[in-house]
N, C-alpha and C positions, 0 to 999 in steps of 0.2 A: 351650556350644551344641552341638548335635546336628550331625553333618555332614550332613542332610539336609535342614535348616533353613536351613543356610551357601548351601545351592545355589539352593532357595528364594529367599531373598530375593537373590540376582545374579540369578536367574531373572528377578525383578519388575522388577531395574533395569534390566535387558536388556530388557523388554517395555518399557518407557516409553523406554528411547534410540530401540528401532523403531518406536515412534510419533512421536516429536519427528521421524525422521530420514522417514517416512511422511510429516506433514502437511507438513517443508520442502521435499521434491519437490511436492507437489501447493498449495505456496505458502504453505501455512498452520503458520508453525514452533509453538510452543508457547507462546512470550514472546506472541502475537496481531504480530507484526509481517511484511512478506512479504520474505521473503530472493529469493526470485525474483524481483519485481521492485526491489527493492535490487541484483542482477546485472542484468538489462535497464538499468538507470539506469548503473553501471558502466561497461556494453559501449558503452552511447550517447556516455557522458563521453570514454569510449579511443576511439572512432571521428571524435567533434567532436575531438579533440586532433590525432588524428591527420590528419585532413583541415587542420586548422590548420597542424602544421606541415609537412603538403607545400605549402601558399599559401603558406608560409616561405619555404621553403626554392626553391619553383619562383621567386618575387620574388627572391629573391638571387641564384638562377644569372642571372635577367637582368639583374641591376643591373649585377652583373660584367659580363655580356659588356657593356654599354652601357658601362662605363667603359672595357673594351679598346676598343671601337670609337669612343668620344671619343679616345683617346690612341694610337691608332695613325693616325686622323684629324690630331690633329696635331703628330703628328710628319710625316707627311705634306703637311699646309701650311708647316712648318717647313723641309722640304727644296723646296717648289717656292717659296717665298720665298726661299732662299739662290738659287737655281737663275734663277731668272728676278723678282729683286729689282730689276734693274737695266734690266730691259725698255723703260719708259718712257726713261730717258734715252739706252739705245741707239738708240731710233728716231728720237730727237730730233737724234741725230748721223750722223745715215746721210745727210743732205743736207749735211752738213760733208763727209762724207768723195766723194760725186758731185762734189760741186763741188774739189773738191782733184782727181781724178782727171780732170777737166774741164779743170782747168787745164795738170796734165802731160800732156796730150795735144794741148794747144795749139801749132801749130809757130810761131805768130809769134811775133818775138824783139822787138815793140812794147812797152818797158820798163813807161810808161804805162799801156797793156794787162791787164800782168800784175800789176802795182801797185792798180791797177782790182777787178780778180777777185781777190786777197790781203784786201781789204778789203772785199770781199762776205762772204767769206771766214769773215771774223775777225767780221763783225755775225753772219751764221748761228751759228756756233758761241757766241757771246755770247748770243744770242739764246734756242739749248738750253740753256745754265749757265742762264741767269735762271727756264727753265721748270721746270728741276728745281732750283729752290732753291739754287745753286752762285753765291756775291758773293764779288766782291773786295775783299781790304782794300787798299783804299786811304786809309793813314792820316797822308797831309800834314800838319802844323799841328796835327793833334790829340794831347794829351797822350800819354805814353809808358804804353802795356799792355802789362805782361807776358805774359798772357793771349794776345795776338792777334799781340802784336810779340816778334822778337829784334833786339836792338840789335847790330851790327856793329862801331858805333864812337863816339864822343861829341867831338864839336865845337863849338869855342866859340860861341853862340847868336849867331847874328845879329841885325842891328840889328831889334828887335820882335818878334822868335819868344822867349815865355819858353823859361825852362831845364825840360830834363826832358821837351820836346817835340818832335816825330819832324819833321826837316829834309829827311831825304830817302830816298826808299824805292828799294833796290836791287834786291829782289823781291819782285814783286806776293803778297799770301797771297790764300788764299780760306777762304773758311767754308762748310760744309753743313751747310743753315738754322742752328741756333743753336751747330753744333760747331765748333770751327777746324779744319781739313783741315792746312792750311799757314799757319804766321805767316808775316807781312811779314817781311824782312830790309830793316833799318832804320838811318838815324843820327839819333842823340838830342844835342840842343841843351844843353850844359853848363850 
């Protein structure tokens, strides 16, 4: 080939790439398909994504914060329940303790009297255990629980008390509602 022939024909292919790269500016590539708007579709797809994931992403910065502020909530109820858990049965003893201070300020030395007001006393303050769930065990005659009782000592069973069952309680227990607080201290019937 001629070198002027060589230049010629890139000439030629050089004219048809400036048309292909002509009609994909002005939309119309040469395949007949439109690259312009195959880039509009593109930027549309990148801008729904993107909008998608800032809904993402803005939902999860607030779930977070909703889960700090559930659990800083409570840890928050967590301390004003330790802190004032015991409220109700405070108030419940505040007329236990007027009437004890009632009593010490009492100058009659009327034995009666004062035997009297011990035993008002002793029902108030029974009175708040019962409201806040606080029972005594009292376990006479009922078979021996480990659970609720300690045994102190074991005596021959007397005439009708099986063996194995609590003769005599030396201290009262109590229970709050279904827990033991304090077993009984007890003697068990051989």
């Amino acid at each position: 080939m001629e070198p002027g022939k060589q230049e010629t024909v890139n000439a030629g292919q050089a004219g048809d790439a400036d048309h292909r790269l002509a009609d994909a500016v002005d939309g119309q590539p040469a395949d007949g398909g439109t690259v312009a708007s195959d880039g509009d579709e593109l930027k549309a797809a990148l801008a729904a994504a993107e909008t998608k994931v800032s809904e993402y992403y803005d939902a999860l910065l607030r779930a977070k914060a909703e889960a700090e502020n559930t659990r800083r909530r409570a840890q928050e109820d967590v301390s004003k329940a330790h802190k004032f858990g015991i409220e109700n049965f405070a108030e419940a003893m505040l007329p236990v303790m007027d009437s004890l201070q009632a009593a010490l300020g009492d100058a009659t030395a009327d034995a009666a009297k004062i035997r009297e007001g011990v035993e008002l006393t002793r029902k108030q303050l029974q009175g708040a255990f019962e409201r806040n769930r606080l029972v005594a065990i009292a376990p006479v005659g009922e078979k021996f629980d480990p659970h609720r009782h300690q045994a102190i000592s074991a005596v021959a069973a007397p005439e009708g008390t099986p063996p194995n069952h609590v003769v005599a309680v030396l201290q009262q227990g109590w229970m709050l509602a279904d827990r033991v607080l304090r077993p009984a201290l007890v003697t068990v019937a051989s």
